[in-house]
C-alpha positions in Angstrom: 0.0 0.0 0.0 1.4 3.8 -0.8 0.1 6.9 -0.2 -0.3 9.8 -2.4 -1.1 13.5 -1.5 -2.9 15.8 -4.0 -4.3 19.1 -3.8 -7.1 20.1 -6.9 -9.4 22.8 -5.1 -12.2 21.3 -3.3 -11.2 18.1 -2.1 -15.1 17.0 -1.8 -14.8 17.1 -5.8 -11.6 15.0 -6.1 -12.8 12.5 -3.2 -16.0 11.8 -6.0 -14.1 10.8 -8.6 -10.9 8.8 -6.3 -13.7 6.9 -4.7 -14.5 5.4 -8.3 -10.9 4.6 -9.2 -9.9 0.9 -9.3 -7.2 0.7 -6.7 -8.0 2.9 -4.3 -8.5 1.4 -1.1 -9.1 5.0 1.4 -9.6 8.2 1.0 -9.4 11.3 3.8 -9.5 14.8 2.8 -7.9 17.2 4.8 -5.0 19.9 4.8 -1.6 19.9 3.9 1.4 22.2 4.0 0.2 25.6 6.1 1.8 26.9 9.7 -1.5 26.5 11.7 -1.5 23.4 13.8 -4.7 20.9 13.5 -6.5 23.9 11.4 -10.4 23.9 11.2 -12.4 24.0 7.7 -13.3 27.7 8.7 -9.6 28.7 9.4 -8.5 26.8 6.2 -11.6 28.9 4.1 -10.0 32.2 4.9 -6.9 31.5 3.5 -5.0 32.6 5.9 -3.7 28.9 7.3 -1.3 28.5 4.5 -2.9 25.1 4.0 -4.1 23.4 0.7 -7.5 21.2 0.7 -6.1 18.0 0.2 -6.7 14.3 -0.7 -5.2 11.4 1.1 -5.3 8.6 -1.3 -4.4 4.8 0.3 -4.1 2.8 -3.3 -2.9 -0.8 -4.2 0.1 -0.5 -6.5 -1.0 -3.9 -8.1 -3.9 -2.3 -9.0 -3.2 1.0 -10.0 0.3 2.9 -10.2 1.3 6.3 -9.0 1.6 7.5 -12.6 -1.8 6.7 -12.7 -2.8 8.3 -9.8 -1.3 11.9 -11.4 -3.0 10.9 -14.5 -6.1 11.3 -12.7 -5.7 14.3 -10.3 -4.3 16.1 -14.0 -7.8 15.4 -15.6 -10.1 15.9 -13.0 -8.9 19.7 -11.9 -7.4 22.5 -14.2 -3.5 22.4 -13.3 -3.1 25.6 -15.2 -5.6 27.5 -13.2 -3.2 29.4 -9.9 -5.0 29.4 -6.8 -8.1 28.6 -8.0 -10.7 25.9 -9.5 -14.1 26.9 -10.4 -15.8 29.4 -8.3 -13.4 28.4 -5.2 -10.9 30.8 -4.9 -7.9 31.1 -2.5 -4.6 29.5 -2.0 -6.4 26.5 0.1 -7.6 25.9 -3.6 -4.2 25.7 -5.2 -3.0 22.7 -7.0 -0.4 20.4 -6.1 1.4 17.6 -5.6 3.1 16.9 -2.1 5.3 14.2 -2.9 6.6 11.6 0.4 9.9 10.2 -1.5 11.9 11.1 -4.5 10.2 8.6 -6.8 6.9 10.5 -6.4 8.7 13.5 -6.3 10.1 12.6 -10.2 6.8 11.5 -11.5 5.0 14.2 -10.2 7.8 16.4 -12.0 7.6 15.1 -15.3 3.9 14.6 -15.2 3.1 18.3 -14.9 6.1 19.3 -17.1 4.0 17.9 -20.2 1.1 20.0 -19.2 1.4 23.3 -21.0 1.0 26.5 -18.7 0.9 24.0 -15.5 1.4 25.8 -12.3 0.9 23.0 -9.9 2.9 23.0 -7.4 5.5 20.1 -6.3 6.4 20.2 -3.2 7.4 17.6 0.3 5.0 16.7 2.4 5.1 18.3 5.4 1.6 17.7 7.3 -1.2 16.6 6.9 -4.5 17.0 9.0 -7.6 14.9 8.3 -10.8 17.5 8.1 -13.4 17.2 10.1 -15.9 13.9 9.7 -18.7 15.8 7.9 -16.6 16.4 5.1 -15.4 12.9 5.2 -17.5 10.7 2.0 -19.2 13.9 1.0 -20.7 13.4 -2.4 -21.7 10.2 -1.1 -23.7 11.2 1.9 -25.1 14.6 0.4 -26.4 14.1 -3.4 -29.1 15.9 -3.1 -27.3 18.8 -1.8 -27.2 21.8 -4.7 -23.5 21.7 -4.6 -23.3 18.0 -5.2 -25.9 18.2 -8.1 -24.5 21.0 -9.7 -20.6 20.5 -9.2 -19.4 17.2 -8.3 -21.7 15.2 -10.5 -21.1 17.3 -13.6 -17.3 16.3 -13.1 -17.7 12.3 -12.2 -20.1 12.6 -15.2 -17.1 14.6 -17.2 -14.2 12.5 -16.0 -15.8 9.3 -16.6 -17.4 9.6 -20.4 
C-alpha cells in the first residue's frame, strides 16, 4: 500500500471521482502544507492557514500505479488555473502535488512538465491534517445537496465519459 497526497481545489470534488478509481483502497481529505496546527475547515476557508484542501489517497500499487494516480488528479482539476478551480478561490484551492519520497517526487515532476501553462505546485510533504468527519465521504452522503448536483456530478459525469 502507498500513499499519495494531491491538492485540486475542493477536495469534496476530487474525493468523488478517487472513490470510483480501481485501486483505491481509502480516501481522507484534509489539509496539507500551512503553519496553523490541527486547522479547522473555517480557518483553512479564509486562506490565511497556508494550507491546501487535500486528498489522502491509500491505493494498491497492483492495481493501479502512481503515474496513474497523477494521471487522474491532471484530468479531473485544471492544473493551469493558480489558486483557484471553479468558483473556489484562494490559496487553500491551489494545486499540487506533495510528494513523500523522491520517486513521487520525479513522477509528479515530469507529469506536470508535459502540461502546458501548468502551475501546480510540487512540493514535500510536510503535514497533513484529516478534516473534520462531515466532510469525510461527502458526495456520497449529500447528493441531493445543490453543490453535489451541480458540481461534483457534472465532473464524475465529465471524467468518466
Amino acid at each position: 500500500m502507498q500513499t499519495a497526497y494531491f491538492a485540486g481545489g475542493c477536495f469534496w470534488c476530487m474525493e468523488a471521482i478517487f472513490q470510483r478509481i480501481n485501486g483505491v483502497e481509502r480516501l481522507a481529505n484534509g489539509y496539507s502544507n500551512g503553519d496553523t496546527e490541527n486547522p479547522t475547515y473555517e480557518e483553512i476557508c479564509t486562506g490565511q492557514t497556508g494550507h491546501a484542501e487535500v486528498l489522502k489517497i491509500d491505493f494498491d500499487e497492483s492495481l493501479i500505479s502512481y503515474l496513474g494516480l497523477l494521471k487522474v488528479f491532471i484530468e479531473v482539476h485544471d492544473p493551469t488555473s493558480l489558486n483557484q478551480q471553479g468558483g473556489d478561490v484562494g490559496a487553500q484551492y491551489r494545486s499540487a502535488v506533495f510528494y513523500t519520497d523522491e520517486c513521487q517526487k520525479e513522477a509528479a515532476q515530469a507529469v506536470i512538465d508535459g502540461v502546458a501553462g501548468a502551475v501546480t505546485e510540487v512540493s514535500p510533504l510536510k503535514v497533513f491534517y484529516t478534516a473534520e468527519g462531515h466532510h469525510q465521504n461527502y458526495y456520497n452522503d449529500n447528493q441531493s445537496q445543490p453543490y453535489c448536483r451541480l458540481v461534483i456530478l457534472p465532473k464524475i459525469q465529465k471524467y468518466f465519459k
